[in-house]
C-alpha positions, 0 to 999 in steps of 0.5 A: 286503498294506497298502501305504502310500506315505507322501511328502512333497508334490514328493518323486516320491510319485506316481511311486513310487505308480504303480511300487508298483501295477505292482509289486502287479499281478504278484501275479495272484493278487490285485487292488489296491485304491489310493486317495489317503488320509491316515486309513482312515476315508475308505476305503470297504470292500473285500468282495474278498480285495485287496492296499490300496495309499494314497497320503498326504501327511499320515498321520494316527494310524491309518496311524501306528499300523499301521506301529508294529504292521509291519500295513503296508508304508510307502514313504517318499519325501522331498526337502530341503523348501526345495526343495518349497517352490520347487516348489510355488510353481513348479508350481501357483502358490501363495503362499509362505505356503500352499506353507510350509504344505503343506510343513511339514505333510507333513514333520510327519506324516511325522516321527510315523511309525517310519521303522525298518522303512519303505524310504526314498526320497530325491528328491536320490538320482534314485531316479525315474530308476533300475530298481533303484528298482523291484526294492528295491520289488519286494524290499521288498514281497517281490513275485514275477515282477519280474524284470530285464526287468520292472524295465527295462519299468517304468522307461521306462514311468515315466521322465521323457520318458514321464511328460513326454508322458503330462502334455502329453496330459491337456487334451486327454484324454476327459472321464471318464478326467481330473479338473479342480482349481483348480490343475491337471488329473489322469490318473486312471489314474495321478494324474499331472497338469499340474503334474508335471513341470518341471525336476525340479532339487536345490538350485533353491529357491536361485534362487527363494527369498529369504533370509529364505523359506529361513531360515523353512523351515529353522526350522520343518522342520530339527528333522523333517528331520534325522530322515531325514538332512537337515542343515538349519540350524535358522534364525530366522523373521526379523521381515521376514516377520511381517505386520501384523495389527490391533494386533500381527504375526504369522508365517506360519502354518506346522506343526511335529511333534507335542510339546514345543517352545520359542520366543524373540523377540529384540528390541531392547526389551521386547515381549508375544508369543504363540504360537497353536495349532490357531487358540487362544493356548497361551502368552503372555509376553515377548520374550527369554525362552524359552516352552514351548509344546506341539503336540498334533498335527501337524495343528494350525498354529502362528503366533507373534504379537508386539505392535507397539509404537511404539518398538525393532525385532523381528529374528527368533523362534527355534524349538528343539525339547524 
């Protein structure tokens, strides 16, 4: 079996990824290969008859591609992506600018695969904090032996005081069994690591985000999300947050579902504004008029650039998709 746990970044993926393993191990007959993975062109062969099991953030065309062939089983993990923006920020320190990246590009990835036959997860549901998470997944998975006690086991093992106390271990862990990154620590038993775990709280991008933050996500993420049942606001990237650069301002850089998309500046005057593409322009034109613009694929970065002139205000960019 091929099971692909395919989670929005700060939506409890590796929570489900452990649940899903020790969901696979009841099957004696058959070990478990897993792997952190977005394309199976990084996974190394396996000579052993074994159930896969990949974690992704970013999916790429080939784990697409076995889910619209039912080759795989995907787990679907999501969370309103305002708030894995503030968590991001919050557990590992980034900017907004890369935690905006991060999170649009998981959701975009995620907006490509057929959601029909997957079992979808959502972190505003507490699916982390319940037993009956494991047996829909032991359901799903159509695993033997995951009986009631198994399902209660399995949920304390993984509840939030164990977890809690299992991430306060890890500084203080043998070297072998951790991995050190630039922003944390991981178990690598169980891919925990120092940035898990903090509040653990729906709605806190609120309190941590200003308004213009939470309109730009909201503009770039509301058209994927409303896909798995996030009413966002489809917001303006506001003219606030277009730095300078050189002659012109840009947006942050941020990444969008693959196809066909449209943006209008809304200016006081008259200005000459570009949308750029995986680093290259696609289009060029003027303020106030719509422009088509097609992203190839979710992995290419979208940035939209206007031209500083020494007279009119710039308010806001809107983004609809075709």
């Amino acid at each position: 079996m091929i099971v692909i746990n395919a989670g929005l970044l700060s939506s409890a993926s590796t929570w489900t990824v452990n649940v899903i393993h020790a969901v696979l191990a009841q099957d004696a007959a058959r070990p478990t290969f897993r792997t952190f993975a977005d394309t199976l062109q990084t996974v190394p062969r396996q000579e052993r008859d074994c159930h896969l099991l990949f974690k992704s953030h970013h999916p790429h065309a080939d784990f697409r591609l076995l889910a619209q062939a039912r080759a795989a089983k995907f787990v679907i993990t999501l969370r309103d992506p305002r708030d894995c923006v503030a968590s991001l920020m919050q557990r590992f320190g980034r900017t907004f600018e890369q935690a905006l990246v991060n999170t649009s590009s998981s959701l975009a990835h995620l907006d490509a695969v057929p959601a029909g036959d997957a079992l979808v997860l959502r972190y505003e549901d507490r699916f982390f904090e319940r037993s009956e998470t494991i047996r829909a997944i032991a359901g799903f998975l159509e695993v033997g032996g995951c009986d009631q006690a198994f399902c209660e086991r399995t949920a304390a093992r993984f509840s939030i005081d164990e977890v809690t106390r299992l991430v306060a271990c890890i500084p203080d862990m043998p070297t072998g069994s951790t991995t050190r990154y630039s922003d944390s620590i991981a178990h690598n038993e169980t891919g925990f690591h120092t940035g898990h775990i903090t509040d653990a709280r729906s709605g806190k991008f609120a309190e941590r985000l200003s308004a213009d933050e939470i309109s730009i996500i909201e503009a770039v993420t509301a058209h994927s999300a409303s896909k798995f049942g996030y009413a966002l606001d489809p917001g303006v990237l506001p003219g606030t947050l277009f730095r300078h650069d050189g002659d012109a301002r840009a947006s942050p850089k941020f990444h969008l579902a693959a196809g066909e998309w449209k943006a209008r500046f809304v200016a006081d005057e008259i200005f000459s504004c570009k949308i750029h593409a995986n680093g290259s322009p696609v289009v060029s034109g003027r303020s106030g008029a719509a422009l088509g613009f097609l992203v190839e694929a979710p992995s290419h970065a979208v940035e939209l650039r206007i031209n500083v002139e020494p007279t009119g205000t710039f308010h806001h960019a809107q983004l609809s998709r075709l």
